[in-house]
N, C-alpha and C positions, 0 to 999 in steps of 0.2 A: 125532829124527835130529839129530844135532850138523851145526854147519855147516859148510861146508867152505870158508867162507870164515874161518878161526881153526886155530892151532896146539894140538892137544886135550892136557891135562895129566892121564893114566891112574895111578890109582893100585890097588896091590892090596896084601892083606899079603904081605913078607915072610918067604919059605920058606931062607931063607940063600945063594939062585944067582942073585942079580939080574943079574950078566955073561950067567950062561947064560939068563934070560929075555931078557935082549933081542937074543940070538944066535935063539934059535928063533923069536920074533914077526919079527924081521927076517929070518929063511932063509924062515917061509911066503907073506911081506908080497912079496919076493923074486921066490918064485917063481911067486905067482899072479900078477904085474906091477903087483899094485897100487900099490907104491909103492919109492923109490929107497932104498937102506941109508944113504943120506947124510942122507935127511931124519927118521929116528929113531935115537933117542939115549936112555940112562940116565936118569929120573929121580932125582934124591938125594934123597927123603922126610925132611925132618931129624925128629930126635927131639923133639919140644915137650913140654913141659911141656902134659897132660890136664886137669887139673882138676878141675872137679866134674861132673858131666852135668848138673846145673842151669845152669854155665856153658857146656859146649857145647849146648844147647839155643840157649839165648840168641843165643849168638855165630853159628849158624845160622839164626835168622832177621834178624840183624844185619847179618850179613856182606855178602848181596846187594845193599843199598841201598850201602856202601860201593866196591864190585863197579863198580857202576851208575856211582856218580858219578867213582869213579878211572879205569874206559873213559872216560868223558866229556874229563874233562880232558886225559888222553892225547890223547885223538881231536881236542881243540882246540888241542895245542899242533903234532899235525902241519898241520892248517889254515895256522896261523899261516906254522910254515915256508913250505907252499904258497906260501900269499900273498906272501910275501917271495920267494920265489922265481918268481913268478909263473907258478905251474903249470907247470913245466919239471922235466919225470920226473926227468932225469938229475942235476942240481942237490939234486930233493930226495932220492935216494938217497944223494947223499953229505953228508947232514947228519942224517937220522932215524937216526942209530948211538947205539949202546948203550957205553958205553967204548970209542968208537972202533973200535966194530966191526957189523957187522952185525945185525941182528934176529934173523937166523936163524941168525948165527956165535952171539952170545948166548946162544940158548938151545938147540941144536943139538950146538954143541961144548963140552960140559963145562959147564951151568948147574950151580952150588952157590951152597947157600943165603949170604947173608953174615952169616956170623957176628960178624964185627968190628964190626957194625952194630947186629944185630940180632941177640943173644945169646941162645940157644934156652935159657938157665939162664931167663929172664923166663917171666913165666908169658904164657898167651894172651891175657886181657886186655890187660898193657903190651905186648905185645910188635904187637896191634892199634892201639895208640895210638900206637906209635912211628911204626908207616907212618904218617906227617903226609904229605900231599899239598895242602892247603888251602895253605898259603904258595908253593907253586909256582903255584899258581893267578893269585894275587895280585900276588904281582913280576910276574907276567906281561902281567895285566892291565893294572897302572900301566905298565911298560915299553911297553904297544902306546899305550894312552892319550898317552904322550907322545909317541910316534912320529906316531902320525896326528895330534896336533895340526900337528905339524911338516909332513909330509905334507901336511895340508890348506893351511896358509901357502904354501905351494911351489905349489901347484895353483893357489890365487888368481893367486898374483905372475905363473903363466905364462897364466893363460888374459884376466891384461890385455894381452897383445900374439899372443892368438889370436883366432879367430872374423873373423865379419866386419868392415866398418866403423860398422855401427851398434849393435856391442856391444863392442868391440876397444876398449881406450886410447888415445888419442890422444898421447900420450907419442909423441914421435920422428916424427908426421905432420905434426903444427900447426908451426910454426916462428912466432918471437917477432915477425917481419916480417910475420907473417898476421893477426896481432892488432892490431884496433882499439880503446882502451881511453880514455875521456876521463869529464869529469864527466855530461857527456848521453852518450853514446854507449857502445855496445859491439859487439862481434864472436860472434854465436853460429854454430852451427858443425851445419850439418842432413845427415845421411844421407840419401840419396833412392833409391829403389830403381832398378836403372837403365834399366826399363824406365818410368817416373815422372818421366824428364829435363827433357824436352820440357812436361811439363805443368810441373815446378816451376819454369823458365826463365817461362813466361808470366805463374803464378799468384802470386810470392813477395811481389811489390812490393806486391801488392795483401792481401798475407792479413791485414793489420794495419793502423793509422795508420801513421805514421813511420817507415816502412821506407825506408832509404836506395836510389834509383834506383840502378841498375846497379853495385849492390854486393856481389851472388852475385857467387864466383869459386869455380871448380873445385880443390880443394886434393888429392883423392887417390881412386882409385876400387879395387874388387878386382872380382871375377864377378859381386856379389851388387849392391853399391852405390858408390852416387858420392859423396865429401863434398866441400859446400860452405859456402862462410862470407858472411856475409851482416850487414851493420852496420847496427842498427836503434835507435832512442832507446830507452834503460835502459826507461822507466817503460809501453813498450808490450809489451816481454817476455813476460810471463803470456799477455794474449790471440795472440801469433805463436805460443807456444809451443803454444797450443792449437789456433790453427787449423792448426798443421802436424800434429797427432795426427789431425786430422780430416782430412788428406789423405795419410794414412799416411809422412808425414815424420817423421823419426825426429830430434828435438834432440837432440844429446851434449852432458853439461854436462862442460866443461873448463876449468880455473883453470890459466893458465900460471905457471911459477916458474921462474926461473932454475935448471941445473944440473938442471934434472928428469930429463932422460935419464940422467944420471952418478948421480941418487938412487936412480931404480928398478935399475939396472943391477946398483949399492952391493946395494940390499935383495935383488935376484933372487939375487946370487952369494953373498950371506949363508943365505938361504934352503936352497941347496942344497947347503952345506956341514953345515950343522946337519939334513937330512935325511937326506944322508949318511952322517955320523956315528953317528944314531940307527937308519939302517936298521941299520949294520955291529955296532953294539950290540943291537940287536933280535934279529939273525940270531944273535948269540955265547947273548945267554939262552938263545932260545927251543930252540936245538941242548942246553945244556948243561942245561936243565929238562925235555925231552925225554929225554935218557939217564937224570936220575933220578926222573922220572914214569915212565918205564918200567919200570923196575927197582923202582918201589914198588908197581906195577900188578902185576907176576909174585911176586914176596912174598906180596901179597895174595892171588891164585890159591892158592900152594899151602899157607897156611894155611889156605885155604875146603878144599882137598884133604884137608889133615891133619885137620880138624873130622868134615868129611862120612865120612874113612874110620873113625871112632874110633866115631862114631855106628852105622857101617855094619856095621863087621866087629868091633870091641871093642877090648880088651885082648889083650896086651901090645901099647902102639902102635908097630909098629915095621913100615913099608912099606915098598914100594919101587914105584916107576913108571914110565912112560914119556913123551918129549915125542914128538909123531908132527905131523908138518906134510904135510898130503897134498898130494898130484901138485896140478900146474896143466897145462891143455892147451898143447901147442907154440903155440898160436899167439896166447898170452895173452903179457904182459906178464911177466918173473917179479920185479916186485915185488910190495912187499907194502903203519889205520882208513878208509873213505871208497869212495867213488867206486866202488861195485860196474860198474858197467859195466866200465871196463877192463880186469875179471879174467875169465878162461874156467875157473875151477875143473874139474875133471874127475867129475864125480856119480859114475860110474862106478868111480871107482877109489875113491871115498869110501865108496862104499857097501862095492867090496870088503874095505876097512880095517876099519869096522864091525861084518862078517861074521867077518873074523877073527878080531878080539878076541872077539867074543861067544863063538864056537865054543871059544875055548882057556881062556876064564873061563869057562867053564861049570860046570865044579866048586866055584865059591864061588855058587852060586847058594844051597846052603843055608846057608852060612855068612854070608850078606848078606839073607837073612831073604826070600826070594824063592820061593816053591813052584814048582819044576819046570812044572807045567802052569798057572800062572800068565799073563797076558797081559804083565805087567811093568808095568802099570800102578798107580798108588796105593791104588785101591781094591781090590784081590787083594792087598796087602800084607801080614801080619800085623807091623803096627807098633805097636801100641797104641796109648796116650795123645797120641805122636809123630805119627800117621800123617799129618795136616795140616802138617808141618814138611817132609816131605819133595816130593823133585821128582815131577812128574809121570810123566816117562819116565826106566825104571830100564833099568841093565845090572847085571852079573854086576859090573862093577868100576867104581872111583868115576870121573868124569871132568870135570874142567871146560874151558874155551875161553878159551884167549887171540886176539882178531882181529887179523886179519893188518895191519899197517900198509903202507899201501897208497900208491905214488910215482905 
């Protein structure tokens, strides 16, 4: 059963009425409700150069691994969007377009093959090698690579003036009047938690030697804790610092510098410029590698079409098809790789799709090498030497799946 979560690419030979074939699958598609005359459309089967049947062999057990990995890509570069977008449906519908147009305007209204591209004189080999899709891969890569470093920088610089006081920067708390700093002496600077007041009020003077009397002062508190500063001789450091671990005292180490607040502020507003810039740069790729990752993803589709039908029905190759996108339930989303939940597919109307096709290709059944009483499974095939190249589950006509991209 094809899924119905993917737009199906039907191919059949051409009998010379391809207008009129997709007037009668669409008056019966129509009238049984199964599906809207909006959502199928002509297929244009280009004419390809055949080759040898040693080369379609080949290129059909070839193809699928190509298949595999050009969904893949697709499917991560709408991720990406996603993520740039931060999962906001509306957002990523108007950036997964195809030349600036819809997925399903795309392939819906008028898909033909690109010739100017992909020149059907080429034989099937170059013209498999042409679909490159690895370098879209790659720009992509390093363009995110460089974004999230950026990204990550920006995260640090903001999460020192987030959190609490006993993990938060001290930047912009401490003031240069609060510090005590001589050749004995210094100023450290302890979080206490604030139910923990009252104890480190009694216990401070005492956690070490040379802890200066009544030299806690309260410098800044939030929900969580209190900070205070407390000037104690340099060389007893180590052991305060450790018995305040031991009384769940939190020391912040901080080095004041003049103009500190003016330098982090410098770095924060830098930070988020060059993020900025690389998200809006991120967002322009991953949109404009997206249009032609996609468009080298349906190429690849109906070469694997053209292959399978040549193998399937012969000589002279000359098809014609259909794209059919079936119903989605009113009460799904009507976008379109990912995220199956948010979709309500209609099984129902999928299947009646299905049924249709089957029922009206049924007269190629022995022209696609299929016995009538047949289960339409592999092993009822009479394929010969081939019969391991083929799919497992046959129809009357060739079909393969583009998935839906999904907002």
């Amino acid at each position: 059963m094809p899924s119905d979560l993917s737009t199906w690419l039907v191919s059949v030979p051409n009998d010379g009425d391809a207008e009129g074939l997709l007037q009668e699958i669409s008056g019966k598609l129509s009238q049984s409700k199964a599906l809207s005359p909006s959502n199928i459309s002509e297929l244009s089967v280009p004419s390809l150069k055949t080759g040898t049947l040693e080369l379609l062999v080949s290129l059909s057990e070839e193809l699928p691994k190509h298949d595999t990995a050009f969904t893949s890509i697709t499917a991560k570069l709408v991720d990406t969007l996603r993520n740039l977008l931060n999962n906001n449906p509306q957002r990523l519908a108007e950036h997964v377009l195809v030349d600036e147009r819809s997925v399903d305007d795309y392939l819906l209204k008028g898909w033909r093959w690109n010739s100017g591209k992909y020149g059907v004189q080429r034989g099937l080999r170059d013209l498999v090698d042409t679909l490159e899709i690895t370098s879209i891969d790659n720009v992509t890569k390093n363009r995110l690579n460089n974004y999230n470093l950026a990204k990550g920088s920006l995260t640090q610089l903001q999460r020192k003036t987030a959190g609490n006081l006993s993990t938060r920067s001290l930047i912009g708390i401490v003031t240069k009047e609060q510090i005590v700093e001589s050749e004995y002496l210094e100023s450290v600077f302890v979080a206490v938690p604030k139910n923990n007041v009252n104890e480190w009020n009694s216990k401070y003077e005492r956690l070490a030697p040379m802890v200066v009397p009544r030299s806690s002062q309260k410098i800044s508190q939030d929900d969580d804790f209190s900070l205070f500063s407390v000037t104690i001789f340099k060389k007893s450091k180590d052991q305060f610092s450790q018995k305040c671990r031991e009384n769940r005292f939190v020391v912040r180490d901080f080095v004041y510098e003049e103009n500190l607040v003016e330098k982090h502020n410098s770095e924060l507003r830098a930070a988020e410029q060059a993020e900025k810039e690389l998200w809006l740069e991120m967002l322009r790729v991953s949109r404009t590698n997206f249009s032609e990752a996609y468009q080298v993803l349906v190429h690849l589709k109906v070469i694997c079409l053209f292959v399978e039908s040549v193998l399937r029905f012969g000589l002279p190759a000359n098809y014609t098809g259909l794209i059919i996108k079936a119903s989605i339930s009113r009460h799904s989303p009507t976008a379109e790789f990912n995220h199956r939940s948010s979709l309500q597919p209609d099984p129902k109307s999928t299947k009646k799709i299905l049924n249709t096709l089957t029922s009206h290709f049924a007269y190629l059944r022995r022209k696609g090498g299929i016995d009538k009483k047949s289960s339409g499974k592999a092993e009822d095939l009479n394929t010969g030497e081939y019969q391991a190249l083929m799919e497992q589950e046959y129809f009357d006509f060739v079909l393969f799946e583009v998935p839906w991209v999904i907002t």
